[in-house]
C-alpha positions in Angstrom: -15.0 -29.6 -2.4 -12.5 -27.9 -0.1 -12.3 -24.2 0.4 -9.4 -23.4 -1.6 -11.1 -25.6 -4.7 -13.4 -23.7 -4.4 -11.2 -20.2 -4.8 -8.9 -21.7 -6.9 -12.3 -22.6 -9.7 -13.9 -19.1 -9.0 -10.8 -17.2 -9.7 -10.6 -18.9 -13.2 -13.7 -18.3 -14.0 -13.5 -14.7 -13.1 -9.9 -13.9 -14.5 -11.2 -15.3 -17.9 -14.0 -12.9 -17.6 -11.7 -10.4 -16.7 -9.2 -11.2 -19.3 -12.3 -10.8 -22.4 -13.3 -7.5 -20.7 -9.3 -6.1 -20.4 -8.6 -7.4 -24.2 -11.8 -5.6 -25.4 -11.2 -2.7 -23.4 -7.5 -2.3 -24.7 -7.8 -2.9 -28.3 -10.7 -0.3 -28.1 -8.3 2.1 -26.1 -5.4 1.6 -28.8 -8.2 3.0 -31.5 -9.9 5.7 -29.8 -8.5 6.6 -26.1 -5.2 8.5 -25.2 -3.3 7.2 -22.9 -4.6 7.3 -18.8 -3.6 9.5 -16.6 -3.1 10.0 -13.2 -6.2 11.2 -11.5 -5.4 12.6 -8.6 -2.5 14.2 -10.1 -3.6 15.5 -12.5 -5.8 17.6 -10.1 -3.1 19.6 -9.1 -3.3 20.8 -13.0 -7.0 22.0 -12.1 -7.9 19.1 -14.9 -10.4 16.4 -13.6 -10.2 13.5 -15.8 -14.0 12.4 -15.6 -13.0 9.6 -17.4 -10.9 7.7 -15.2 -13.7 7.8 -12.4 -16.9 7.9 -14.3 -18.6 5.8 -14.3 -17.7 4.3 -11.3 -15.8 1.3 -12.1 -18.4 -1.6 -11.1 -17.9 -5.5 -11.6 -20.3 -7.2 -13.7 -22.7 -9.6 -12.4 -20.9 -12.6 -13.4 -17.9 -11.5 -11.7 -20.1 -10.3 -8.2 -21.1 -14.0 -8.1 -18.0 -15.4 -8.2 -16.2 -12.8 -5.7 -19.8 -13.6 -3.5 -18.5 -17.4 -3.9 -14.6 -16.3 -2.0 -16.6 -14.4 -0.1 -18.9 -17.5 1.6 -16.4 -19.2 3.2 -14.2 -16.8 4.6 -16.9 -14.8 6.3 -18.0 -18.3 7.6 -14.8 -19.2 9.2 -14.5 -15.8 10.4 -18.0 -15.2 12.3 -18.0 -19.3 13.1 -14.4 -20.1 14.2 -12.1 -17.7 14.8 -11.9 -16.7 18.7 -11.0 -12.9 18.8 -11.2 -12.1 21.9 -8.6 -15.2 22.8 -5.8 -14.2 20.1 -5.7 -10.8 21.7 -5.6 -12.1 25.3 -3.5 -14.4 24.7 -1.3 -12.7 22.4 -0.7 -15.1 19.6 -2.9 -17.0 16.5 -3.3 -20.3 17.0 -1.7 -22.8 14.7 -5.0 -23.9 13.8 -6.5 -21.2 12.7 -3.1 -20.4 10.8 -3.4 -23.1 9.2 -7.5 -22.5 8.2 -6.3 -19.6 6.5 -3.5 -21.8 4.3 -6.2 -24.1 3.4 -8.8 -20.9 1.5 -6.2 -19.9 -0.3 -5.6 -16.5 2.4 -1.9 -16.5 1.9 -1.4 -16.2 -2.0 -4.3 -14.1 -3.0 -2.6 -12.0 -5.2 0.1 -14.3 -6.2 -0.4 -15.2 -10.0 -2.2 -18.0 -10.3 0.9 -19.7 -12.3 2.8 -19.7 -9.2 0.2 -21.1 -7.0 -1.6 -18.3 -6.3 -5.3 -17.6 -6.6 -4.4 -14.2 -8.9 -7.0 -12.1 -7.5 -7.8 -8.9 -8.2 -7.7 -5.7 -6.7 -11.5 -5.3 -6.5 -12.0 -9.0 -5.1 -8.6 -8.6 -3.2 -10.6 -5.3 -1.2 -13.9 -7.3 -0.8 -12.4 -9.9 1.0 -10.4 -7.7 3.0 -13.5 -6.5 4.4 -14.0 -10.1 5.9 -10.4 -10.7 6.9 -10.4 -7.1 9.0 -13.3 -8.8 11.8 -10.1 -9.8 13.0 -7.0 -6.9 13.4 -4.3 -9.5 14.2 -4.8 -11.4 11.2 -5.7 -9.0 8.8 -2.0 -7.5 9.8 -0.2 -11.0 9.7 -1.7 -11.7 6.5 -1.4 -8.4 4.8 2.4 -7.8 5.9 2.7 -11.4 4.4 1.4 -10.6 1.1 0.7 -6.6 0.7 4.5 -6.2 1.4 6.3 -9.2 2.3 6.2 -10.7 -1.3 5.1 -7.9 -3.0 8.4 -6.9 -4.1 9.2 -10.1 -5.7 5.5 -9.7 -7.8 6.6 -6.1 -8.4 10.6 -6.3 -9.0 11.4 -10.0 -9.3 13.1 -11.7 -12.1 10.9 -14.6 -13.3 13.3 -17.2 -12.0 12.9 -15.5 -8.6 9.4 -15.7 -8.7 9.1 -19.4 -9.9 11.6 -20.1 -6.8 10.1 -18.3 -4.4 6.1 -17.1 -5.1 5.0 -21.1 -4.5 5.7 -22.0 -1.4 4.6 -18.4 -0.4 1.4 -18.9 -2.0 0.4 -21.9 -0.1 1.5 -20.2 3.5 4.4 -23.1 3.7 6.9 -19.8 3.6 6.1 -16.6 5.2 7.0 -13.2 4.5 8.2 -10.4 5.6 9.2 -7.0 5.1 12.3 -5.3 7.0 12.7 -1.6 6.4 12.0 0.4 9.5 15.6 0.4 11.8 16.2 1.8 15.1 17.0 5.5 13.7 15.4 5.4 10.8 11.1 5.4 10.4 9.8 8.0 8.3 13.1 8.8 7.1 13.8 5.4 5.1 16.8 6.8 3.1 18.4 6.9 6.4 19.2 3.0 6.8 22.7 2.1 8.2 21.8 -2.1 7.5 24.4 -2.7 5.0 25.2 -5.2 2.4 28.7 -5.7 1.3 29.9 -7.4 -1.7 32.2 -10.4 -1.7 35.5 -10.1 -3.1 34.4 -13.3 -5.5 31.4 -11.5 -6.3 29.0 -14.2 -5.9 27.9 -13.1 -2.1 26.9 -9.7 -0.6 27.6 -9.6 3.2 25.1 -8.5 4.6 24.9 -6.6 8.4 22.2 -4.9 10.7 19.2 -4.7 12.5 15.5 -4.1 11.7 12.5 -3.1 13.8 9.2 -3.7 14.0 8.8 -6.3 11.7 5.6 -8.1 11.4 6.2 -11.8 11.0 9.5 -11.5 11.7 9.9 -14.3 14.7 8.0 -17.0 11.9 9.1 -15.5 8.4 11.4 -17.8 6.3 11.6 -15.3 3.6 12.5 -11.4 4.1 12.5 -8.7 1.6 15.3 -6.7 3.4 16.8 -3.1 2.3 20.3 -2.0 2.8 22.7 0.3 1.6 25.1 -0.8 -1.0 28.4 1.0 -2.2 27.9 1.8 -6.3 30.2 3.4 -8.2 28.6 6.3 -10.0 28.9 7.7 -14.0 31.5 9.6 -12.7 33.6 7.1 -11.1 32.9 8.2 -7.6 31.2 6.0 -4.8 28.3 6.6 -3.8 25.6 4.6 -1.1 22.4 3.9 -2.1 19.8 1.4 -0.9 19.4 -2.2 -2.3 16.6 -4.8 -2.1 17.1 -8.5 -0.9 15.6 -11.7 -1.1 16.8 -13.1 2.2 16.6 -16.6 3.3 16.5 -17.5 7.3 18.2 -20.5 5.8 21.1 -18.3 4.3 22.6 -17.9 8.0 23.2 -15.1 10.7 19.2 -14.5 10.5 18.1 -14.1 14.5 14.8 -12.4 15.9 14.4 -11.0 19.4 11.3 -11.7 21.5 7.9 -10.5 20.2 6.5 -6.7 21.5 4.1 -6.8 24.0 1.7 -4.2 22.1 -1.1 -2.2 22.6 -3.3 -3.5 20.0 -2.9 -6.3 16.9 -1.7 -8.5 19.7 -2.3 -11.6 18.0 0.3 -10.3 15.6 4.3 -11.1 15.9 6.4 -7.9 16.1 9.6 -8.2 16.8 12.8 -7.4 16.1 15.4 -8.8 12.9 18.6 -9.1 13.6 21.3 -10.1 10.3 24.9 -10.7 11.1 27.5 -11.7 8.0 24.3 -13.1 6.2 25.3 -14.4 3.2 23.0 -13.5 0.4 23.7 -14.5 -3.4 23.5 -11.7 -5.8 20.7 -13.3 -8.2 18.9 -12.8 -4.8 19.3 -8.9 -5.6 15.7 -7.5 -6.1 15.3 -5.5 -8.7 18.5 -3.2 -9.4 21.5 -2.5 -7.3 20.9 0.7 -6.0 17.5 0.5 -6.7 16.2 -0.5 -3.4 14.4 2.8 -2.3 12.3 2.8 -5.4 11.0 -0.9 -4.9 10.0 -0.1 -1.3 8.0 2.7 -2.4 6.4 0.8 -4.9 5.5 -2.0 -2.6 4.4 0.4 0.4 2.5 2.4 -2.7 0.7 -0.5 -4.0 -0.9 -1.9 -0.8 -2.6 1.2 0.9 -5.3 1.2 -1.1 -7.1 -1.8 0.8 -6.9 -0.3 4.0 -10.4 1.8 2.8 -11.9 -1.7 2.5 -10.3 -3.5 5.7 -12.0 -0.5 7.9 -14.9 -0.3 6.0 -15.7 -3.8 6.9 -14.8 -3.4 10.0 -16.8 -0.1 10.5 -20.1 -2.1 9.1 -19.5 -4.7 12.4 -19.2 -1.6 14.4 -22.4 -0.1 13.5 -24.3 -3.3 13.9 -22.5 -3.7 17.1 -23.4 -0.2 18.2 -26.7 -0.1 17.0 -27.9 -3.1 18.5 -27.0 -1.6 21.9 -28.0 1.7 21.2 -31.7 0.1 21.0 -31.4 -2.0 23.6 -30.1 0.9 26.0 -33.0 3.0 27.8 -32.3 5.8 29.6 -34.9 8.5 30.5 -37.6 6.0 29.4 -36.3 5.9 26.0 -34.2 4.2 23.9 -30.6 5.5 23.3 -31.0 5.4 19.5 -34.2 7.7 19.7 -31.8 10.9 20.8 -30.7 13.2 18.9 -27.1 12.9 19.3 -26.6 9.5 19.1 -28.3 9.8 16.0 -25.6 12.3 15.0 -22.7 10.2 15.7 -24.6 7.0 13.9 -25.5 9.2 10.9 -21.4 9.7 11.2 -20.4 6.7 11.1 -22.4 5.0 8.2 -20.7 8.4 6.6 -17.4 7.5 6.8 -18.3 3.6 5.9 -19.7 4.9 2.7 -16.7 7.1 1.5 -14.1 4.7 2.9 -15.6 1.9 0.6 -16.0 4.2 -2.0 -12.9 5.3 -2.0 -11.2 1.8 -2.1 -13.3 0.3 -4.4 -12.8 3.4 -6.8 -9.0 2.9 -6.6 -9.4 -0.6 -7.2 -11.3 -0.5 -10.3 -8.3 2.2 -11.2 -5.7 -0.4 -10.4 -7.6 -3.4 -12.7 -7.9 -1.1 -15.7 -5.6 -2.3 -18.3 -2.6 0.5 -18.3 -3.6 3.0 -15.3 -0.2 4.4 -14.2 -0.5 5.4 -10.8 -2.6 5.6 -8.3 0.2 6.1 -5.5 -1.6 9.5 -4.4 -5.1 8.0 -4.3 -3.9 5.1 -2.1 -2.1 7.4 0.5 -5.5 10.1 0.0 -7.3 6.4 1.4 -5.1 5.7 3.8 -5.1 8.9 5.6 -9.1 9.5 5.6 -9.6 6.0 6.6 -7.1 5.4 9.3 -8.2 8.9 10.6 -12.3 7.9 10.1 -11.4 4.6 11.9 -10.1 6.3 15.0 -12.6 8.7 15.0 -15.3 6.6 14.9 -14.5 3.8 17.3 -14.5 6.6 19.6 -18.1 7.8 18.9 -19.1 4.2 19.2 -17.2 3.8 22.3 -19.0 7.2 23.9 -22.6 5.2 23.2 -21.8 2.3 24.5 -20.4 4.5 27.6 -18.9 2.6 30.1 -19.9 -0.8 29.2 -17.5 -0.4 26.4 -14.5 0.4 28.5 -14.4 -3.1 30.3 -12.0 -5.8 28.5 -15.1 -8.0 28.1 -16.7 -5.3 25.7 -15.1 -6.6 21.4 -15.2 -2.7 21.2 -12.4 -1.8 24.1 -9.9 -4.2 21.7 -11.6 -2.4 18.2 -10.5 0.7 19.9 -6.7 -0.5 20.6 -6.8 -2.2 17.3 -7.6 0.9 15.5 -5.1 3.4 17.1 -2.0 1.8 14.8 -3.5 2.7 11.8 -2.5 6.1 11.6 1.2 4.8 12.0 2.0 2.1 10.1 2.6 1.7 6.0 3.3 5.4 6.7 2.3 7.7 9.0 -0.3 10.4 8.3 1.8 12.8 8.8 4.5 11.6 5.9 1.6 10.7 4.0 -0.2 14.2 3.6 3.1 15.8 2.4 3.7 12.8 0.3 0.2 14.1 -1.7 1.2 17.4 -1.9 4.9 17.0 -2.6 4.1 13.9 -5.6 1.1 16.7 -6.7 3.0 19.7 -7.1 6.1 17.7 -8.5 4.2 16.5 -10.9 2.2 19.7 -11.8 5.5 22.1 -11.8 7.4 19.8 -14.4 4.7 20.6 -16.5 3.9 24.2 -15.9 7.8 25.5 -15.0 8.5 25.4 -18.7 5.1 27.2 -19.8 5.9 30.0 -17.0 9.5 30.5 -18.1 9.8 30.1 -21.9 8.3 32.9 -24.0 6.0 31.4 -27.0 4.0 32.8 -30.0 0.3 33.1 -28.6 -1.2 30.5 -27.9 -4.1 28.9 -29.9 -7.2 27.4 -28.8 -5.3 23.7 -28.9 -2.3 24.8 -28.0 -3.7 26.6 -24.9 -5.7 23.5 -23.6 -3.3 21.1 -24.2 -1.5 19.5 -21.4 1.8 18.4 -23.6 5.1 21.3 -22.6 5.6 23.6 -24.8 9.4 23.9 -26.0 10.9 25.2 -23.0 13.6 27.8 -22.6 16.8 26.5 -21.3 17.2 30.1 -19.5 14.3 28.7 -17.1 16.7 26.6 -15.4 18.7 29.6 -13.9 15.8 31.0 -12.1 13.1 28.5 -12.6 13.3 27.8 -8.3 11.6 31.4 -7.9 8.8 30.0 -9.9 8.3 26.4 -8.0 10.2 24.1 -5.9 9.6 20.8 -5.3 10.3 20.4 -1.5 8.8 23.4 -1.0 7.6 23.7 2.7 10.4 20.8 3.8 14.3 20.6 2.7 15.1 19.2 -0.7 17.0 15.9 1.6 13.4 15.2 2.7 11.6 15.4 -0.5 14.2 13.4 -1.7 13.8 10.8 0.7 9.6 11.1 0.2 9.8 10.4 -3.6 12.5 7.8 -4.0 13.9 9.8 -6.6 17.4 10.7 -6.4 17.3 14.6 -8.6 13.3 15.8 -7.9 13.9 18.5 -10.6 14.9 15.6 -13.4 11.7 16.4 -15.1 12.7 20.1 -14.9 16.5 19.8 -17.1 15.8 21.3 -20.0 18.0 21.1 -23.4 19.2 24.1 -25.3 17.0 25.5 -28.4 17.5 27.4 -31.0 15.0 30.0 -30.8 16.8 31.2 -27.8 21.1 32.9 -27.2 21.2 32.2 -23.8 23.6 29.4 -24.6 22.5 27.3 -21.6 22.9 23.5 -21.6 21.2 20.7 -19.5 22.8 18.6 -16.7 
């Protein structure tokens, strides 16, 4: 039986299981739970939902053995066949192994299984990650493919989209990727000048500019491309706003420059994406015109999550790796590992293993609960502390191994170069920590602006406690930016930019009541 048999019987076998345990959970929700929350939200409302995290959401053991069954031969083709060392010296994957990875299944993990796919979930989605991260460049390829490359089409896509499109990615015969990130425009998304035009037969948008960066983008066939659109607003004025695309390198006009010559994830293509008068149909529109910036969040959202995992895995090879030197290294008449310090930095490292995979198996087990909103904070909160634990503990591991591990023949001097680009990509650390606080308190003042501003009879025990508004004053919204602002600490064009949402104080418009003359109205 070949490998992706193999999957392709485990995954039914553990979706059915899945699908018993969701239906029971849900109809039991319906009759006794309210509706989830957002956990990490809602801690910005000083309320810890205990029940969204405990008990820790745990598969059962049915469902272990079958994610140990995708487990088996991936981590065998990983520790057996794949040549490391020779994709980052030489800069490329080999066809071979490319097409190893098409044969388990690797390319449409997450695709629904009625498309081709193996349907995985998030939990078995993380545990193989951990496997697919012994390797950097093709954990990158693979995930850019996937984790945002086709993402948007899972996420957005109409179902005749995804029956054209979501096969032939599945199987690896199409590859993906994802074309945001422009010359003057990185953190600042919103900023894109690529633009799409439409036809004056209306069947074509036009479509003009150049991306950067772009993973996969010298052997994709299929782009999920954002550009800025002209809409005509409520109020009959024009306005830009950013669309998403299904782009074809079939469609014409598609050209790629010559792959970066990086630092690290060398094995990985990077290049440039260049699109002149592409032609690109309108049902080839992803989601809504003028939507664009909201589907890119959502795909960028939705994927963090599993970096926890990826570096936990690769963490675990790191401590073996370290360890077994660290005892085989004497100094002083003694072993390295018998000293104090190194002790320190081991005791460290199996630290930040621990919290990373709790942390993305916990969001995961979030994510697979029937009707859990959004974990968009959680998977930035794991993307930050792992990317930042990564870094920090390749260098730990890298002072053990002291000079032995700065020579090119060392796995731990490319782990090290490897390593550094997570704190830049799918969002740098920087964004992401005023991401978490902006989304937190933006979620908290909509809430609590109307409480502060809006005089009430006295509260009663329920009334107090409970998280639903109160009826708000429509006075608040003269003066409710003395009580909170939503881009507070950055300007309100940043905050806009961060949340994808075109008015951050929507949740703040309040109507006019009639316990109050102050005659006010909302937008």
């Amino acid at each position: 039986m070949s490998g992706c048999e193999l999957f392709l019987r485990a995954a039914a076998a553990a979706r059915s299981c899945r699908a018993l345990v969701a239906f029971t959970a849900s109809h039991r929700a319906l009759r006794t739970s309210p509706p989830s929350r957002a956990f990490a939200k809602e801690l910005f409302l000083g309320k810890i939902e205990k029940k969204e995290v405990f008990p820790f959401p745990e598969v059962g053991q049915e469902e272990l053995n079958e994610i140990n069954q995708f487990v088996a031969p991936v981590e065998k083709f990983f520790t057996e066949e794949v040549d490391s060392q020779k994709i980052d010296r030489e800069g490329k994957i080999p066809h071979e192994t490319l097409e190893k990875l098409k044969s388990l299944g690797l390319f449409g993990m997450q695709v629904p299984e009625e498309y081709g796919g193996l349907g995985l979930s998030n939990t078995m989605y993380a545990r193989l990650g951990e496997i697919i991260s012994l390797d950097a460049s093709i954990a990158v390829t693979l995930a850019a493919h996937q984790a945002i490359g086709l993402k948007g089409i899972i996420l957005a896509g109409s179902e005749a989209q995804k029956a054209k499109y979501l096969p032939k990615l599945a199987s690896g015969e199409h590859i993906a990727a994802f074309c945001l990130t422009e010359p003057a425009s990185g953190s600042d998304a919103a900023s894109i000048q690529t633009r799409a035009t439409l036809s004056e037969d209306k069947k074509h948008y036009v479509l003009n500019g150049s991306k950067v960066w772009i993973t996969n983008g010298a052997r994709a066939n299929i782009f999920t491309v954002f550009a800025k659109t002209s809409i005509v607003d409520s109020d009959n004025s024009v306005k830009d706003k950013i669309t998403a695309f299904i782009v074809e390198r079939d469609f014409g006009g598609v050209t790629n420059g010559k792959p970066e010559d990086k630092l690290g994830i060398r094995g990985s293509d990077t290049c440039e994406v260049h699109f002149e008068n592409t032609r690109v149909p309108v049902e080839n529109v992803l989601g809504e015109v003028g939507g664009g910036f909201k589907v890119a969040m959502n795909i960028l959202n939705s994927g963090r999550f599993s970096m926890g995992s990826a570096v936990a895995g690769m963490l675990k090879k790191l401590i073996e790796m370290t360890t077994e030197y660290a005892c085989m290294r004497k100094q002083f008449n003694r072993s390295l590992s018998e000293f104090g310090l190194i002790q320190e930095k081991f005791a460290l490292m199996a630290q930040k293993a621990y919290v990373m995979e709790s942390m993305a198996y916990l969001t995961a087990g979030m994510l697979d609960q029937p009707g859990f909103p959004d974990c968009s904070i959680e998977a930035a909160m794991v993307k930050v502390f792992s990317s930042e634990g990564a870094w920090q503990c390749v260098s730990e591991a890298l002072q053990v191994f002291g000079g032995s591990g700065y020579v090119k023949d060392c796995p731990l001097e490319r782990i090290l170069r490897d390593a550094r680009i997570l704190l830049i990509f799918e969002g740098t650390n920087e964004i992401l920590r005023m991401y978490i606080a902006l989304t937190g308190l933006q979620h908290a003042g909509r809430i609590l602006t109307a409480r502060i501003k809006c005089p009430v009879p006295r509260p009663t025990k329920t009334s107090f406690l409970s998280l639903a508004p109160l009826d708000p004053c429509p006075g608040a919204r003269a003066v409710r930016s003395h009580c909170w602002s939503p881009s507070m600490g950055c300007s309100e064009h940043f905050a806009d930019h961060l949340t994808g949402e075109d008015d951050l104080e929507a949740g703040c418009d309040l109507a006019p009541c009639d316990k109050h003359a102050c005659g006010s109205a909302s937008k």
